[in-house]
VOMARVO-191742 format. One line per 2 residues: for each residue y, z, x of N, C-alpha, C. Coordinates in steps of 0.001 Angstrom, whole numbers. Layout:
Y/Z/X/Y/Z/X/Y/Z/X | ...
REM end
This chain:
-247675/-107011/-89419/-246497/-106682/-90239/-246945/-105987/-91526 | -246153/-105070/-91855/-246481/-104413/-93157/-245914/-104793/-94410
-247176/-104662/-95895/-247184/-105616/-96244/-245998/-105056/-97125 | -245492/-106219/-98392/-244578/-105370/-99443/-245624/-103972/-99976
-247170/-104180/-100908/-247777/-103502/-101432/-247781/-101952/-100186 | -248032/-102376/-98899/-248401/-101191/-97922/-246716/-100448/-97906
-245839/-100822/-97959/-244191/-100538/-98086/-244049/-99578/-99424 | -244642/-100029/-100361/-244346/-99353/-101418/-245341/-97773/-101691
-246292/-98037/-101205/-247038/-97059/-101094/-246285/-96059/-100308 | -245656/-96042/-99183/-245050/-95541/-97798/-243882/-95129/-98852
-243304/-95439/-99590/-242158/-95401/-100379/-241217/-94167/-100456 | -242347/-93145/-100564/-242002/-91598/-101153/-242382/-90623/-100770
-241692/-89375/-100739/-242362/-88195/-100300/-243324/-87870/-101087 | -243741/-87229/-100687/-245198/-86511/-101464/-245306/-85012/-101547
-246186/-84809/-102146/-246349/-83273/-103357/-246478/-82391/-102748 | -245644/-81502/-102333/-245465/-80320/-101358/-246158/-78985/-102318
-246901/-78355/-101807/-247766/-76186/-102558/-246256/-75653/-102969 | -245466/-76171/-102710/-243797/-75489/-103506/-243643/-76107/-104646
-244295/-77356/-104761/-243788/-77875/-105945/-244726/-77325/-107504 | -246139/-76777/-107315/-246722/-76398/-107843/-246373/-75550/-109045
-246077/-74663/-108419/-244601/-73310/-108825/-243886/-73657/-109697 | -243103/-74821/-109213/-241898/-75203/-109828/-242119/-76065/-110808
-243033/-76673/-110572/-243775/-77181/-111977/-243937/-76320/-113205 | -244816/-75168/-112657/-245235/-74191/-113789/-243757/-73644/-114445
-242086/-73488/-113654/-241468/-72963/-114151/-240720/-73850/-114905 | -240203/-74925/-114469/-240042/-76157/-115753/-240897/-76404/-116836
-242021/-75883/-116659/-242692/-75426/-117972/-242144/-74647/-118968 | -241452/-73838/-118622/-241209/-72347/-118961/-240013/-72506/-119606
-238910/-73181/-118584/-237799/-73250/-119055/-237471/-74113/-120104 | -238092/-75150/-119703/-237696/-76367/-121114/-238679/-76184/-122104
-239941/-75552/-122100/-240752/-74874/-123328/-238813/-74108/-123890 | -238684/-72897/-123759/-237742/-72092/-124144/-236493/-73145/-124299
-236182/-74081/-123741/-234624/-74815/-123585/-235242/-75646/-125548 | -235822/-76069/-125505/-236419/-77133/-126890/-237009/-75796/-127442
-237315/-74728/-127745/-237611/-73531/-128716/-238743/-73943/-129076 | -239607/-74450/-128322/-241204/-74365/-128548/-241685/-72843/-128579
-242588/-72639/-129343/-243233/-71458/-129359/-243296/-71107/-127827 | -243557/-69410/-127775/-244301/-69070/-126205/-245940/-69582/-126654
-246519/-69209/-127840/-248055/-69902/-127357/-248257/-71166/-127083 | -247293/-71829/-127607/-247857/-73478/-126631/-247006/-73580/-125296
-245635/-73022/-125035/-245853/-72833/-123844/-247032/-72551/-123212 | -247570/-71060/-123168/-248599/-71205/-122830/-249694/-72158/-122856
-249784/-72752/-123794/-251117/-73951/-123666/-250330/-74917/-123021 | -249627/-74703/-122675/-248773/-76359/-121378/-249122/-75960/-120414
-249222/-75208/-120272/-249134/-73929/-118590/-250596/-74084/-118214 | -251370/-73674/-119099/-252539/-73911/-118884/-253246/-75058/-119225
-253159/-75510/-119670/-253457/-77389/-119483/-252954/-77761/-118631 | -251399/-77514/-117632/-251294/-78129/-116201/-252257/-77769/-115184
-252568/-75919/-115266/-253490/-75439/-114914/-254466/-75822/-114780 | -254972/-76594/-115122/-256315/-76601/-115713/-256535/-78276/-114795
-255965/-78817/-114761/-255796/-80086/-114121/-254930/-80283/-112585 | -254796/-79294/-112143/-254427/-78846/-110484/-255480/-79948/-110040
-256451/-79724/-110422/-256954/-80811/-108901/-257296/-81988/-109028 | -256434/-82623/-110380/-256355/-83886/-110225/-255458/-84400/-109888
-253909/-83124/-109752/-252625/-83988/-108731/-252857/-84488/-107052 | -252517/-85677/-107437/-252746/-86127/-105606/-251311/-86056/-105753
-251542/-85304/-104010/-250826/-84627/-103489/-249815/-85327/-102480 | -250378/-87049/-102246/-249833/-87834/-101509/-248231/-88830/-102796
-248618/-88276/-104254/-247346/-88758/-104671/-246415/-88056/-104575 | -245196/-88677/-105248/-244427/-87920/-105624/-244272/-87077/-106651
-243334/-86023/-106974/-243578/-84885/-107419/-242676/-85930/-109175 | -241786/-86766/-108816/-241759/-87208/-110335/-242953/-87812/-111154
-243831/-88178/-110007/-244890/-88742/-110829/-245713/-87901/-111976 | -246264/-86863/-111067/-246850/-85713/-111869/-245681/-85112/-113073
-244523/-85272/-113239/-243982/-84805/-114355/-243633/-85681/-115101 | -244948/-87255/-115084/-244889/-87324/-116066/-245325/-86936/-117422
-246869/-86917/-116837/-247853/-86192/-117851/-247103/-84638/-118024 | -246030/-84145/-117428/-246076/-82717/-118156/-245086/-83084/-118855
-243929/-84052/-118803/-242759/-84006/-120209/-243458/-84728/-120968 | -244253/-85438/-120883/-244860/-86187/-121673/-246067/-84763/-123017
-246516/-84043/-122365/-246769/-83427/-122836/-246024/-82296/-123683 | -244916/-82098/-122984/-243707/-81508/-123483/-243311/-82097/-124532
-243114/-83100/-124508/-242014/-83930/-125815/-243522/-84009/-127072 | -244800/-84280/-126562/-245691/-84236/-127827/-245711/-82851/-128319
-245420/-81801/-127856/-245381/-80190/-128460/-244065/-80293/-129279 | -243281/-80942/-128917/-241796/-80890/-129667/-241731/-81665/-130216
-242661/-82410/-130645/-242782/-83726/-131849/-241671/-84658/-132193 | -241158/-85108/-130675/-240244/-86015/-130682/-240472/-86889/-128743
-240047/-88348/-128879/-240166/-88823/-127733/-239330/-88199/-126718 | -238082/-87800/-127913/-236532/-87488/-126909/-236021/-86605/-127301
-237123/-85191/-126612/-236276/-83644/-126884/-235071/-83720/-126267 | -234561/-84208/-125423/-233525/-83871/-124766/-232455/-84184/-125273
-232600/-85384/-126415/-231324/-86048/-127162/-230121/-85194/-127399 | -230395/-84057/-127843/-228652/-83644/-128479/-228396/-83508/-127235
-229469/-82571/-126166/-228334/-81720/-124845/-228092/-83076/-124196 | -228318/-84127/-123696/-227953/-85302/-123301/-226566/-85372/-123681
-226371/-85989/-125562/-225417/-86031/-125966/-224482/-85351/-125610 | -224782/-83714/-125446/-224406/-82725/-125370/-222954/-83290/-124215
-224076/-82745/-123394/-223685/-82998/-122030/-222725/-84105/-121603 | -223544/-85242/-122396/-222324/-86397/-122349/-220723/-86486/-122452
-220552/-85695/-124102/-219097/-85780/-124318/-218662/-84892/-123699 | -219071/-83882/-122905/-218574/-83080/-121908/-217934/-83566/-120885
-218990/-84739/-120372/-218256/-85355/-118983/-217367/-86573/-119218 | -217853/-87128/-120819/-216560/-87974/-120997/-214941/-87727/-121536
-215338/-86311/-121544/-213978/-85440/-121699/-213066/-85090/-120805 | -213882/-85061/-119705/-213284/-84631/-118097/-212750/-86036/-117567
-213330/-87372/-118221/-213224/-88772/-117577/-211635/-89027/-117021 | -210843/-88861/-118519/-209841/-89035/-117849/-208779/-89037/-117216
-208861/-87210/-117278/-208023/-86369/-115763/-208130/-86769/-115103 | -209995/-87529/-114672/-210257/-87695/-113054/-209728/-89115/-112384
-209997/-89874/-113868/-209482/-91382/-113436/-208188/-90948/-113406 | -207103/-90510/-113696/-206105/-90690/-113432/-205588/-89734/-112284
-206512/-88762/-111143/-206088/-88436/-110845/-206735/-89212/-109029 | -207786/-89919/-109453/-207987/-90875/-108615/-207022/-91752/-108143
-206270/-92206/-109225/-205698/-93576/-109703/-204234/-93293/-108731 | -203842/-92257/-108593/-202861/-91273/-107332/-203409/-91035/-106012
-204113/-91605/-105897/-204715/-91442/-104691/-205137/-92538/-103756 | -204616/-92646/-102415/-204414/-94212/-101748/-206395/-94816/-101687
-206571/-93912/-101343/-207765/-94535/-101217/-209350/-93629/-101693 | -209149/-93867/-103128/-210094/-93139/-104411/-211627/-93186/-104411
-212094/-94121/-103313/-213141/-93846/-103355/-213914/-93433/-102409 | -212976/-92655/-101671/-213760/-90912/-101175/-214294/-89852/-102194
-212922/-89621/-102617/-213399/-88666/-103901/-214274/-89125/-105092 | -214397/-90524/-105232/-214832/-90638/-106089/-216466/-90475/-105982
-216680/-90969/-104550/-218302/-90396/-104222/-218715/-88928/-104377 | -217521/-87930/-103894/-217303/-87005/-104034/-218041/-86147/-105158
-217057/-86565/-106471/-217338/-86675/-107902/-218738/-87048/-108430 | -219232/-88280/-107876/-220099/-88552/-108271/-220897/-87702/-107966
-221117/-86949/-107102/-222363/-86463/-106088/-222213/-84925/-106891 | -221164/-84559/-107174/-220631/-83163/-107617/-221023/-83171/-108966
-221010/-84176/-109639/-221627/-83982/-110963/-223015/-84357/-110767 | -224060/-84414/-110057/-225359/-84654/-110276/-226098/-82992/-110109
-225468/-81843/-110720/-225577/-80803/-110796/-226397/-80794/-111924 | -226025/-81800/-113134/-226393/-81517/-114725/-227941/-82181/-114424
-228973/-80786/-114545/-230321/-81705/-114378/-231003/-80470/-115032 | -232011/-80414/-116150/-232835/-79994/-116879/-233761/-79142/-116414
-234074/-80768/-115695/-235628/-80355/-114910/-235549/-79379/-114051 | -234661/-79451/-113149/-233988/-78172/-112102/-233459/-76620/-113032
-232408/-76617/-113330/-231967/-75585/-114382/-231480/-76190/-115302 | -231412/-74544/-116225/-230494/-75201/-117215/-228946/-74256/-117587
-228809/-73972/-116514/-227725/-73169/-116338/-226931/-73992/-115137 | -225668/-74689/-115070/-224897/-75113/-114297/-223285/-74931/-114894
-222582/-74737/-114096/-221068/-75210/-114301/-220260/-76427/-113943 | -220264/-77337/-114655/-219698/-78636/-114515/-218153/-78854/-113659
-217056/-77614/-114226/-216307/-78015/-114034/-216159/-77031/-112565 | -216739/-75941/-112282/-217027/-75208/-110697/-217523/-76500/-109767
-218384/-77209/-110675/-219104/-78109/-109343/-218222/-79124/-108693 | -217369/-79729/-109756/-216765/-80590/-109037/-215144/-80131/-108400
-214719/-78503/-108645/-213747/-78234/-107755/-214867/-78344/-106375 | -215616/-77776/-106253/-216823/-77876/-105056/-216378/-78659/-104367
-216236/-80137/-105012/-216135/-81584/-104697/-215033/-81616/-103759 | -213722/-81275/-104330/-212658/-81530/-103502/-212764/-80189/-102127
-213296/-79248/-101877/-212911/-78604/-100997/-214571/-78864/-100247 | -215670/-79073/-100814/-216650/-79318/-99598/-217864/-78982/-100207
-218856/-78069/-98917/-220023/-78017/-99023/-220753/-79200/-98950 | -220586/-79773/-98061/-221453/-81281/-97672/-222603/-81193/-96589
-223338/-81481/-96613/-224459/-81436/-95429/-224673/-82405/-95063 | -225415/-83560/-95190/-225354/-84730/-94417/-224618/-85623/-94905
-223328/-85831/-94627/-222568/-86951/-95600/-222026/-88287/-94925 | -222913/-89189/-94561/-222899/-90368/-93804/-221747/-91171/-94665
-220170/-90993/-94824/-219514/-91695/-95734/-219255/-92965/-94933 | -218682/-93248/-93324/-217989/-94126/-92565/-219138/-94599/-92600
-220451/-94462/-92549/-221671/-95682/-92497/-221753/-96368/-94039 | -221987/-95569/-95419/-221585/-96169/-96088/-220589/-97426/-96521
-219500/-96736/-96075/-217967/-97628/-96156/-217958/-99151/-95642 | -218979/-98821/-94523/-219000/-100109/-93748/-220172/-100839/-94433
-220959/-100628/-94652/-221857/-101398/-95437/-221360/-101631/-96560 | -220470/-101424/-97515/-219530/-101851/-98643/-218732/-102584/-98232
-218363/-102869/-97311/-217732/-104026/-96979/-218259/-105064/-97019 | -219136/-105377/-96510/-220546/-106252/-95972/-221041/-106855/-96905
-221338/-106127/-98462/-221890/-106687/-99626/-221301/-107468/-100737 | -221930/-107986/-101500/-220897/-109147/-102551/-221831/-107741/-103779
-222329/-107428/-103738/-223092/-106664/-104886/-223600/-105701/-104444 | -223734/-104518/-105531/-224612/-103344/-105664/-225898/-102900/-106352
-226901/-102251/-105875/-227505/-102101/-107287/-227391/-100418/-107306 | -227077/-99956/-108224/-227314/-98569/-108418/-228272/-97755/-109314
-228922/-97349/-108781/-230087/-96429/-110001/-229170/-95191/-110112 | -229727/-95292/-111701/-228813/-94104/-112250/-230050/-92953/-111932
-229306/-91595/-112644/-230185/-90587/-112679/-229881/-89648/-113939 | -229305/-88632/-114032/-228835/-88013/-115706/-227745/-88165/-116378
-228466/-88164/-117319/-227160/-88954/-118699/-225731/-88553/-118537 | -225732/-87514/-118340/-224509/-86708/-118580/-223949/-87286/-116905
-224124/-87209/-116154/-223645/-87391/-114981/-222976/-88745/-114418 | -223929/-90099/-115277/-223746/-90980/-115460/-222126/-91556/-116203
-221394/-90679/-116958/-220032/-90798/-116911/-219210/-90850/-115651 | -219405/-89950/-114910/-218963/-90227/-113914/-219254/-90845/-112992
-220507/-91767/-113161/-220660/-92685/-112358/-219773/-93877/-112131 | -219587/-93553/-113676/-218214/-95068/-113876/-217072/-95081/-112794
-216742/-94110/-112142/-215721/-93644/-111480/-215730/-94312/-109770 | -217098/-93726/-109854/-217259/-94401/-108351/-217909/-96040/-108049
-218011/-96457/-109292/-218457/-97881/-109639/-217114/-98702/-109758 | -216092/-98089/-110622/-214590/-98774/-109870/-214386/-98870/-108834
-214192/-97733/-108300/-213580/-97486/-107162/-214755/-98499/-105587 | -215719/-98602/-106434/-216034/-99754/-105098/-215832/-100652/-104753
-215626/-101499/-105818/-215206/-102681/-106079/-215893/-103900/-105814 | -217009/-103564/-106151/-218258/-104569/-106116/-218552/-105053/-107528
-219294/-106140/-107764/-220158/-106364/-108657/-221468/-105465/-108565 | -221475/-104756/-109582/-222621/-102956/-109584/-223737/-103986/-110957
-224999/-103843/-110354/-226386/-103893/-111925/-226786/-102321/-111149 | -226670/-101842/-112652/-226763/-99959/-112724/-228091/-100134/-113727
-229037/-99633/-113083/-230312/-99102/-113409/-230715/-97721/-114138 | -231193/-97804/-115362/-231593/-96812/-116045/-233362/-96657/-115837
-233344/-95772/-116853/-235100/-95395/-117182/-235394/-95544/-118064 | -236793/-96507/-117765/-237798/-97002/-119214/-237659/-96393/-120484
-237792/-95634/-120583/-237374/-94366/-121853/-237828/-93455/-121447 | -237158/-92340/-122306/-236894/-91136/-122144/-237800/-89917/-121558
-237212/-89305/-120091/-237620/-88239/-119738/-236691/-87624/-119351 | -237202/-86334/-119490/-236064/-85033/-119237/-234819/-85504/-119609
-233466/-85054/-118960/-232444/-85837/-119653/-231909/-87160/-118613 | -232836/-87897/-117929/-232366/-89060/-117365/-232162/-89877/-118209
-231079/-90879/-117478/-230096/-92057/-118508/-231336/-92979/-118506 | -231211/-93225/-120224/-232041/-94446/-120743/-230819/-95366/-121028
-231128/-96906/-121439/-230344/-97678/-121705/-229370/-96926/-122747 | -229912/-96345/-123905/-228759/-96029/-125070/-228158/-95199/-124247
-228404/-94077/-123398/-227527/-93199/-122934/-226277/-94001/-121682 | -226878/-94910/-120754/-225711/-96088/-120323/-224773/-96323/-121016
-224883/-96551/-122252/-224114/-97772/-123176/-223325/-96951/-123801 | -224082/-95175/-124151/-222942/-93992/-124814/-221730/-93848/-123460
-222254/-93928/-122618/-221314/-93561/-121398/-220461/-94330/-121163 | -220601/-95785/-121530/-219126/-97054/-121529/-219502/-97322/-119961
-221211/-97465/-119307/-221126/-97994/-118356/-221239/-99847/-118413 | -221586/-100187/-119522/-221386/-101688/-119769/-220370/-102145/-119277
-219323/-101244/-119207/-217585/-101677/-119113/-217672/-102526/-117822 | -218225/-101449/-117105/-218113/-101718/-115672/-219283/-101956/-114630
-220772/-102628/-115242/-221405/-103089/-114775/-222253/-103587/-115250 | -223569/-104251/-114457/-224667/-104727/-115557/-225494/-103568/-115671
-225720/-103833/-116715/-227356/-102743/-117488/-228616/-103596/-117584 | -229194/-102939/-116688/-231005/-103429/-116678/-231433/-101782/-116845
-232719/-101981/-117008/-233758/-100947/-117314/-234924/-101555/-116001 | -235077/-99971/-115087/-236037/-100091/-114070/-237365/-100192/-115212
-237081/-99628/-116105/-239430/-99562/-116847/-239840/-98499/-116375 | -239396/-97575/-115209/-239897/-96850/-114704/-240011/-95568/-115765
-241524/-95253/-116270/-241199/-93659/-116910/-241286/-92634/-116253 | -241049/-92689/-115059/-241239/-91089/-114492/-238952/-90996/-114227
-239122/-89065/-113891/-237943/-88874/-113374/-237279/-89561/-112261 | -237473/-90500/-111834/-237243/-91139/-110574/-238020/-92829/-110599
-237809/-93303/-108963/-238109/-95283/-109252/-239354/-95213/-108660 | -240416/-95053/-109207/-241742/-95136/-108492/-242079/-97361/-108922
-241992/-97764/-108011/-242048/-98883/-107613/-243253/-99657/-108454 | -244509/-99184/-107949/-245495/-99699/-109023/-245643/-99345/-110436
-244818/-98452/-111116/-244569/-98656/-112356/-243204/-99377/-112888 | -242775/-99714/-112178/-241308/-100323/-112798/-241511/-101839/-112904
-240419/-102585/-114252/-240721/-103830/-114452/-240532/-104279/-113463 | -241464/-105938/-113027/-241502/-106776/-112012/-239603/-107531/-111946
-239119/-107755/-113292/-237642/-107954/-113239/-236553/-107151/-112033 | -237354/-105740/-112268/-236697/-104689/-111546/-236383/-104494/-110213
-238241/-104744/-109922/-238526/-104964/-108764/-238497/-106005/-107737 | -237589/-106915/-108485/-237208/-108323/-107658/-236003/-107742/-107505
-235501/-107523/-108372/-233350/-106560/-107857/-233711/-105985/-106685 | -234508/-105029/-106888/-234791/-103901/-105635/-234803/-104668/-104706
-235913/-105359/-104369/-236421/-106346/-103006/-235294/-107471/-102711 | -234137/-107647/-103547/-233166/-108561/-102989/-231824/-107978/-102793
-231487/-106684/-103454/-230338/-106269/-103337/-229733/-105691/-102007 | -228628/-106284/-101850/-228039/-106278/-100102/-227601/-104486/-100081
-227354/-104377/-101110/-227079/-102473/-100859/-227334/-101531/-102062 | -227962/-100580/-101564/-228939/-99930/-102676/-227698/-98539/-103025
-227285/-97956/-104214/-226846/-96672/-104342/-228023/-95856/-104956 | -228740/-94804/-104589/-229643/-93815/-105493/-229499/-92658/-105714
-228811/-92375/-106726/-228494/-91182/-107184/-229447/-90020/-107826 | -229250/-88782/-107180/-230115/-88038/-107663/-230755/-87717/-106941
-232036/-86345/-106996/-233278/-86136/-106280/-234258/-86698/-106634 | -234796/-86806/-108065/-235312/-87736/-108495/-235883/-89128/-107695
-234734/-89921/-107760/-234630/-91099/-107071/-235012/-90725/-105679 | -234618/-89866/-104818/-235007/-89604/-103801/-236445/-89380/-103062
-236882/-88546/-103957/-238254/-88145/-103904/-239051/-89436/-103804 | -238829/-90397/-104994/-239475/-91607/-104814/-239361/-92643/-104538
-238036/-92273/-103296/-237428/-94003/-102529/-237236/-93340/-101045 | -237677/-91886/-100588/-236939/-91587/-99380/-237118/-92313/-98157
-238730/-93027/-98201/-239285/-93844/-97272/-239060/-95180/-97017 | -238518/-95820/-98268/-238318/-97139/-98535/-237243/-97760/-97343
-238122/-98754/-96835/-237350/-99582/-95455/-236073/-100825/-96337 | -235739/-100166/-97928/-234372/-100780/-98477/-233238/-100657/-97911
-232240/-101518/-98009/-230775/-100947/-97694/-230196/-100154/-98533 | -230376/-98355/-98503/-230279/-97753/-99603/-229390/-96373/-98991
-228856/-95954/-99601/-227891/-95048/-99824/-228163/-94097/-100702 | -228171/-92634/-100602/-229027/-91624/-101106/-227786/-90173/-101412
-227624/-90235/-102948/-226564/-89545/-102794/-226476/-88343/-104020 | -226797/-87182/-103907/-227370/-86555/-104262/-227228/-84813/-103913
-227203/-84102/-104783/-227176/-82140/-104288/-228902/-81780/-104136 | -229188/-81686/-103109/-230390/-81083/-102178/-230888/-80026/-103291
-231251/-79456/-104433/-231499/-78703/-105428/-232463/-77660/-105318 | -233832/-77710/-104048/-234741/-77340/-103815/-235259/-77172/-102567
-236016/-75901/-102218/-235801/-75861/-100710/-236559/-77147/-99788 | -237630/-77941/-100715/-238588/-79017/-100551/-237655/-80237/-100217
-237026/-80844/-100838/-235740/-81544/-100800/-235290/-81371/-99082 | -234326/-80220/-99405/-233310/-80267/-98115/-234215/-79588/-97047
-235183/-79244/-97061/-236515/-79506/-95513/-236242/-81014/-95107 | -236815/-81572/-96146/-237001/-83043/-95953/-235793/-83794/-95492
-234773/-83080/-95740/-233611/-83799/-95913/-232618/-83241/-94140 | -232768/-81725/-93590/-232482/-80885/-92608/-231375/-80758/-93026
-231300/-80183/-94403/-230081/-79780/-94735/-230086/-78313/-95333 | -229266/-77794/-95960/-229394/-76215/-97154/-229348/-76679/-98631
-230000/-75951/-98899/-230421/-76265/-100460/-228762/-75978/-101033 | -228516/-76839/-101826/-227270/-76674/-102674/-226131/-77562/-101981
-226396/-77936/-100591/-225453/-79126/-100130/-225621/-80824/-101110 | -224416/-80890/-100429/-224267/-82645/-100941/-224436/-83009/-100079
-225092/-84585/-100397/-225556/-85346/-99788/-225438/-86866/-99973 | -225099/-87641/-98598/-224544/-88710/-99068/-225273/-89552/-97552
-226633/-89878/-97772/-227408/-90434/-96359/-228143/-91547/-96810 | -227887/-92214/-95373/-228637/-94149/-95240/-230405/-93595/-95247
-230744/-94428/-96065/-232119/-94823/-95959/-232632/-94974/-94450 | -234048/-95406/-94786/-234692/-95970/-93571/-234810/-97551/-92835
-233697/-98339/-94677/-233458/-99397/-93823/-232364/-99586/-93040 | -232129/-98560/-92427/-231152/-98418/-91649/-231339/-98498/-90303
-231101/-98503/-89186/-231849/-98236/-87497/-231537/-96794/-87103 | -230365/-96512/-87400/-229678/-95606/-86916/-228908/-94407/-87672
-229120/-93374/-87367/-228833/-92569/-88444/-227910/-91111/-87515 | -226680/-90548/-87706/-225655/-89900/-87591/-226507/-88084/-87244
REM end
């Protein structure tokens, strides 16, 4: 039998020659997004450079970004460059909050769309671009573009559970998480990140969003973009290993739970052609698919 430690290892995809690239250009962009000089851009570029062959290639691709925001945020002489656009971003989507709740709230049975929503706003991501349309993405929502969207397997496993756990993923998006955290009608512990990378929800960014309202707040510990297992608190990692149904939002999260034999639910826009390979979907679909602790898959 395999062990928990051999499980967690198995956990995640690993570091695809595409991601290399895309590394160097999230360099580029969030150098320019935070108005760092181009010469220390350049010296980021080449200090990742320069350390190519110490990425193992068997992690995941959030792992390796840690050392580069990490390096990022020491050029920008702050832990949390991302703070205002976070903020930013935030009162954006808590502006939209409550058209949507109320237009849910008309609707017999709201938490279709509300996954919908949720999945439609996980557009707002840094690390990916920094050019999106918030309010294009989630008309998206109501008319489609779905690629693997396992909802009737979901549904039924929400029945089944007395609780949720949900890992969050970006701040801004995380408003509307609130939406589909009603509409389930579970007892939800919603998982943030250790502190601050790129613009994923840290506890203060939860608590700006009014997700307290409507669930518990723990902190995974985890500092990378995503739940890499052996860095997250042992608190965390007892939720994980007991929770009857997993929500993981994001690519992020994906990248470093796709393997995990959890009862987990993976819900998320495919952003990269690495992703939706992995995924046998098109880059730019939504996505709403059972883990591997699943038997059976649609």
């Amino acid at each position: 039998m395999e062990t928990h430690s051999q499980e967690k290892q198995r956990a995640a995809m690993k570091t695809y020659l595409e991601c290399i690239p895309c590394f160097m250009n999230q360099i580029i962009r969030t150098g320019r997004l935070l108005n760092i000089t181009e010469g220390d851009i350049y010296d980021l570029m080449a200090e990742f450079g320069a350390g190519l062959s110490d990425i193992e290639m068997h992690d995941p691709p959030p792992k390796t970004a840690i050392s580069i925001y990490s390096a990022i945020a020491k050029r920008a002489g702050t832990d949390d460059p991302f703070r205002e656009l976070k903020k930013e971003s935030m009162l954006k989507a808590l502006g939209l909050l409550p058209s949507l709740a109320s237009r849910l709230e008309r609707l017999p049975s709201p938490l279709s769309m509300a996954l919908r929503i949720a999945c439609a706003a996980n557009v707002i991501d840094f690390g990916i671009s920094t050019h999106f349309d918030l309010d294009k993405e989630l008309e998206r929502a109501l008319s489609g573009n779905f690629g693997l969207w396992e909802e009737d397997v979901f549904l039924d496993a929400l029945k089944k559970t007395d609780w949720v756990l949900y890992l969050g993923d970006n701040a801004g998006e995380a408003a509307f998480d609130r939406l589909l955290i009603r509409a389930m009608h579970k007892e939800v512990v919603f998982a943030t990140r250790g502190r601050p990378i790129i613009n994923d929800v840290t506890m203060d960014d939860a608590l700006m969003a009014g997700i307290d309202e409507d669930a518990r707040l723990v902190s995974s510990g985890s500092p990378a973009p995503g739940v890499i297992l052996d860095m997250c608190d042992p608190a965390f990692v007892k939720l994980f290993e007991t929770a009857p149904l997993i929500v993981s939002k994001g690519q992020g999260n994906y990248e470093t739970l796709s393997e995990t034999k959890r009862p987990i639910f993976f819900l998320l826009k495919a952003k990269c052609q690495v992703v939706a390979r992995h995924l046998a979907v098109r880059e730019g679909e939504m996505i709403l698919a059972r883990g591997k602790g699943f038997e059976h898959r649609h």
